[in-house]
N, C-alpha and C positions, 0 to 999 in steps of 0.2 A: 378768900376775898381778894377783888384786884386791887393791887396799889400800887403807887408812884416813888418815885425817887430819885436821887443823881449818882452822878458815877464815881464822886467821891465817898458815899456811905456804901459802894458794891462791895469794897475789902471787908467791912464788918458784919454784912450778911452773914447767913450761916452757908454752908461749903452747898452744894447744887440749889441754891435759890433759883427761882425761874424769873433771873432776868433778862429782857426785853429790849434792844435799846431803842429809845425813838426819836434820838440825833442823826441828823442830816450827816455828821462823823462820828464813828465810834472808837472810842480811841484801843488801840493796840493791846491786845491781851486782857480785853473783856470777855466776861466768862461766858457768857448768855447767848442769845441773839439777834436780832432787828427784824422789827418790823416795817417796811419803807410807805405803808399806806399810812401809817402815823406820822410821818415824818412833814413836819411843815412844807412845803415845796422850796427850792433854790430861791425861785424868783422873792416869794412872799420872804422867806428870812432875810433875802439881798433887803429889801427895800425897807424892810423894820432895821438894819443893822448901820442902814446909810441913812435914817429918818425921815424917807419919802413916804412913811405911813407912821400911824401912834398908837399907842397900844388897842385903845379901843378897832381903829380898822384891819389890824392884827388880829384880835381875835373872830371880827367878823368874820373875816377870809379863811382863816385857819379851820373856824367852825362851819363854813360853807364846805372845805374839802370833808370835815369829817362826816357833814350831813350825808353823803353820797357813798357812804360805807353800811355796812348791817354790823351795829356791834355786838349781836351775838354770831357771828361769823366770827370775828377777831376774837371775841372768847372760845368759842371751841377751837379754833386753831393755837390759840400761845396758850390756854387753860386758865381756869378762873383763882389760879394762885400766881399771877403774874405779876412780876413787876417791872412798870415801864419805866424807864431810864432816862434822862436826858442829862444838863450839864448845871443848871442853876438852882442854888442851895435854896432852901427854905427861906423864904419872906424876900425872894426877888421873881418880877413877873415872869414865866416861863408858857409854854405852849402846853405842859403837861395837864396846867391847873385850867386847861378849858378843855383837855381832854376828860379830865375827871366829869365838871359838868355835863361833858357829851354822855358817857358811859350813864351818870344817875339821872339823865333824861329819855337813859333807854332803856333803865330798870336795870344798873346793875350797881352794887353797891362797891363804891373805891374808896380809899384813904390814903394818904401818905404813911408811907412805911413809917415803924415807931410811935406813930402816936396815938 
């Protein structure tokens, strides 16, 4: 099944997990590896990180770039035991948790790692 998570729970994975990253930076001696059509674009993160957008126009834009993908292309290419990575922990707004919605409006089934 696909799932999500950040790059602080990557240590406690178990040793070749398939992950993913899908931060715009990934930090140095991540084991996994990116995906850049996940990656929110520069501009849109610039302008969510300086508050010329709110979350809600965040995730419209964000969900605009992902409408223009095939998500089963992105699952057969990283495999449906993926996990996609970024940086913010459980119970803060992130780009991952509207990719999830993307993914279970395209029929595939995701969760956050653990739970």
């Amino acid at each position: 099944m696909l799932q999500t998570s950040y790059f602080a729970k990557v240590k406690g994975m178990p040793k070749g997990s398939n992950v993913v990253s899908i931060a715009r930076k990934t930090p140095e001696g991540f084991p996994g590896t990116s995906c850049e059509a996940l990656m929110p674009s520069s501009k849109l993160l610039w302008a969510f990180k300086q508050g010329e957008i709110n979350e809600a126009q965040y995730r419209l834009e964000y969900r605009a770039q992902l409408d223009k993908l095939d998500a089963a292309l992105i699952v057969a290419q990283y495999g449906k035991d993926a996990i996609f990575i970024c940086y913010e922990g459980i119970g803060k707004f992130c780009h991952r948790h509207v990719l999830s919605e993307w993914f279970r409006d395209n029929g595939f089934e995701i969760k956050e790692y653990g739970t």
